[in-house]
N, C-alpha and C positions, 0 to 999 in steps of 0.2 A: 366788571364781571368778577375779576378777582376778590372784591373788596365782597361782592356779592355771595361769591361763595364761603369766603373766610369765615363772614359774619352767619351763614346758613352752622357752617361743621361747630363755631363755639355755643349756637344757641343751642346745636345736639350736644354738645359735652356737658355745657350746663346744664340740661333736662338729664343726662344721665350720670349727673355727678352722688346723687346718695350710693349708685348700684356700684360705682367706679368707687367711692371710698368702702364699702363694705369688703368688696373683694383682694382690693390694690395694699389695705392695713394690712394685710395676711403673705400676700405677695414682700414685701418688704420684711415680714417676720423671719421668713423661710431663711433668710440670712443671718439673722441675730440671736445667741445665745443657745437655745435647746439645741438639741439634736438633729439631724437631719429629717429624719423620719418621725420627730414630734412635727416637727414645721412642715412638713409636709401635708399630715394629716390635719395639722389647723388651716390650710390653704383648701385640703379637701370641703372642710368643714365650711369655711366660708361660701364656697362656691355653691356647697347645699341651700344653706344657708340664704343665699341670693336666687334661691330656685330654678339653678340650672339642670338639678335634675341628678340624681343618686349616679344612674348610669353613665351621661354625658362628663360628671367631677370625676368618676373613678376614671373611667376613660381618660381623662386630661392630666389627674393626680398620676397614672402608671405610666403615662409617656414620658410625666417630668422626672420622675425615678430613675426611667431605665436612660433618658440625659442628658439630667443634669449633673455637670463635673464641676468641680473649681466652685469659687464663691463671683459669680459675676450674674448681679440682679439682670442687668440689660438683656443676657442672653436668656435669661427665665420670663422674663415679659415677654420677648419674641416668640418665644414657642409657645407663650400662653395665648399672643395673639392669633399665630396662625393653627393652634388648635381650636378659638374658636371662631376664628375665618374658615375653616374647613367645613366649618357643622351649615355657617347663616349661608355661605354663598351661594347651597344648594338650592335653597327658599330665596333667593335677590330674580325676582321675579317682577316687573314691575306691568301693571295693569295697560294695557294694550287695547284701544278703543279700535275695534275692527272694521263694522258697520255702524247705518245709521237707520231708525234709533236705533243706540246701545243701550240694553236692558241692564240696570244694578239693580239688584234684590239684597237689601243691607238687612243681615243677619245681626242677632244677640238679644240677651236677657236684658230686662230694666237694669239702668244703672251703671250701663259701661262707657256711654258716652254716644251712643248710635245716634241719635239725631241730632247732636252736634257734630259728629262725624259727616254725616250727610249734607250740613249747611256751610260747612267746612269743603268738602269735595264740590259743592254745588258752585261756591265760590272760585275755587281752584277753575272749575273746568269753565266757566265765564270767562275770568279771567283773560284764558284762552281764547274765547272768542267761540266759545261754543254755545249755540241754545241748548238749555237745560229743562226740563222738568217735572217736578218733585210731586210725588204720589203720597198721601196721610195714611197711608193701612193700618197704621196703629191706632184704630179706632176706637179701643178699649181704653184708652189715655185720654182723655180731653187735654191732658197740659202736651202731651208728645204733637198732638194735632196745632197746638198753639203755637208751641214752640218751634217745629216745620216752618208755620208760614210766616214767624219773625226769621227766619234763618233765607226764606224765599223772598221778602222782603227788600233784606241787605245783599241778598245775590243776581236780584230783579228776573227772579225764576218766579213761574207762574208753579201756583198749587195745587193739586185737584184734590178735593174732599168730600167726605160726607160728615153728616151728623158724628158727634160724640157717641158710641155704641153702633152706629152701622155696619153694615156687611162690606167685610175689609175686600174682598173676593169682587163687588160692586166699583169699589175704589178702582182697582187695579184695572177693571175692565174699562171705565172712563179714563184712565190713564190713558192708556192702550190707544182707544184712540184718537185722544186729544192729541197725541204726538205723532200718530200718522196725520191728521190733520190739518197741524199746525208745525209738520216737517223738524220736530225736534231733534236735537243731533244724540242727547243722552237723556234717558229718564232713570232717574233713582225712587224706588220703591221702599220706604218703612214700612214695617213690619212691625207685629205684636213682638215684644219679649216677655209676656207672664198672661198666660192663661190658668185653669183651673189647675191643673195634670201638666205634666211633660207632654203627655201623648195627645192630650188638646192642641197644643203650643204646638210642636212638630204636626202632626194633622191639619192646621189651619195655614201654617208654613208650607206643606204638599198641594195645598188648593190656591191658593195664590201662585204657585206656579206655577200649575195647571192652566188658571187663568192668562196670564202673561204667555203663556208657551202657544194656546189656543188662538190667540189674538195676533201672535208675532209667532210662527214658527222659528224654536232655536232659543227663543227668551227662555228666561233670564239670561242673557249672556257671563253677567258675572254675578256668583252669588258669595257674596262680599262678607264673612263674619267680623263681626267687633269684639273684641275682647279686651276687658279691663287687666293690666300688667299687674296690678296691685292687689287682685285675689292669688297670685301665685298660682298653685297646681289645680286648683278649682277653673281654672282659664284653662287645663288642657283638657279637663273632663267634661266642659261646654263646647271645647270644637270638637271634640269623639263626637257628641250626643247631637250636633247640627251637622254635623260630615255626615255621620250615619242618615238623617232625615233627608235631606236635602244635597250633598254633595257639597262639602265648601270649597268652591274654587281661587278663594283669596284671603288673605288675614288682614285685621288692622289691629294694631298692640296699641292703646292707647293708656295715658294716664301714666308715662318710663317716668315721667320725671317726680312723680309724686312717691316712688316705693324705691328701696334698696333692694329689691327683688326682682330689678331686673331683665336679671339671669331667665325668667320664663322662657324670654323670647328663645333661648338655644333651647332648652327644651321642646318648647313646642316644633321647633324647627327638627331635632333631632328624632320626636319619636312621629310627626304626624306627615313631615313632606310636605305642608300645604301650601303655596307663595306667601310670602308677606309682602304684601303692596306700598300698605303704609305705615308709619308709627307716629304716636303725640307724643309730642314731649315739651306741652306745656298750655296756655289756654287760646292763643292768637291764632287767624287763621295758618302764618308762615308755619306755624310749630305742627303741623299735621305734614309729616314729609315723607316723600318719597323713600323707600326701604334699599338703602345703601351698604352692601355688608360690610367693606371695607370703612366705610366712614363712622360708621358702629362699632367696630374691636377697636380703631384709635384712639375712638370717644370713649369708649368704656375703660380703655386698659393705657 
């Protein structure tokens, strides 16, 4: 178990090692040469920089000000740690399978990794020893509808679909009750992420849950957003705009290990409050993990 977990926290460190050199080169600075209050503000800067977010660096850069005494780096990491243990711990939240079925409604735009996410979770909660069942709603995709049922496939989870271009709304309602039928324990629902308009896209996102909520009162149980770590602040302006439509009761940060940016994750922790469930931080099913804050500021810092 130990060897189990060791080898779990270094594949996290490695997925977050570009965000840990970005900001950690700055931290080491604060000590060497300039001034106190140059190196200070290039540790501000880095943190920007890593898209922790204007407010959340000022906030952490004024606490190391008012103190930090004496030249001793170790005590500047600790309080960098537990300044950004204080932001993630409030969002360490992790997803909680209440009933059965338990409705996921996986949120986000093309391209962040959502139906890999879902084949990825699908796997997980097998694993488990749970029946699973995965819904195509993303009907406007024929590769997303593809790609679902190579992921159902490798997880020996059953798919319900329609046609390429069908009524996603359709989908969701033979979900529905294939998994009362067939006593499933969890169904995960894809979703479109690019309609015409935002207000398509959110509009067809309200009907599909309409659908689920009509068919299972209380569905969706959890409505799961995805969000790519590597667009930066563009990921916190995507959960505003699916919070506001839909209500997002969960996060998944995926893609840490590919950006030195991050830093999002405290952002979005710090201005939105939403849980973060999961995060990737790499391409294998193990690298989609559970959201550990403390296991997170050690890896990162």
């Amino acid at each position: 178990m130990f060897k189990k977990l060791k080898a779990g926290f270094e594949s996290l460190k490695a997925g977050l090692a570009r965000t840990h050199n970005a900001i950690m080169g700055n931290v080491e600075a604060v000590f060497t040469g300039e001034s106190r209050e140059d190196q200070l503000e290039r540790l501000e800067e880095a943190l920007i920089l890593s898209d922790v977010g204007v407010a959340a660096a000022t906030d952490i850069v004024d606490g190391l000000r008012a103190r930090l005494i004496g030249n001793d780096p170790e005590k500047l990491k600790n309080y960098l740690k537990d300044s950004i243990y204080s932001i993630l711990r409030e969002v360490e939240r992790p997803l909680e399978i209440t009933n059965t079925p338990f409705v996921i409604m996986v949120l986000g735009v093309n391209g962040v990794g959502k139906t890999t996410t879902i084949g990825k979770l699908a796997s997980k909660f097998s694993s488990e020893g749970k029946s699973v069942l995965l819904a195509a709603g993303d009907t406007f995709r024929a590769a997303a509808i593809e790609q679902l049922e190579g992921w159902g496939q490798r997880a020996n989870c059953p798919v319900i679909r329609q046609a390429h271009g069908g009524d996603p709304g359709a989908v969701i309602f033979d979900a529905m009750r294939a998994a009362e039928a067939r006593r499933s324990d969890i169904v995960i629902l894809d979703t479109a992420g690019r309609l015409h308009t935002k207000v398509n896209l959110m509009e067809e996102l309200k009907k599909v849950q309409r659908v689920a909520a009509r068919e299972l009162p209380g569905a969706p149980h959890e409505r799961l957003l995805v969000l790519d770590a590597s667009t930066g602040q563009n990921a916190v302006n995507q959960a505003r705009l699916f919070n506001e439509a839909v209500g997002v009761t969960g996060i998944v940060l995926t893609k840490l290990d590919g950006t030195a940016k991050g830093g999002i994750i405290i952002a979005i922790a710090r201005e939105l409050k939403i849980p973060i469930r999961f995060i990737g931080v790499g391409e294998t099913i193990d690298d989609l993990k559970v959201f550990d804050a403390k296991d997170f500021v050690d890896a990162l810092i």
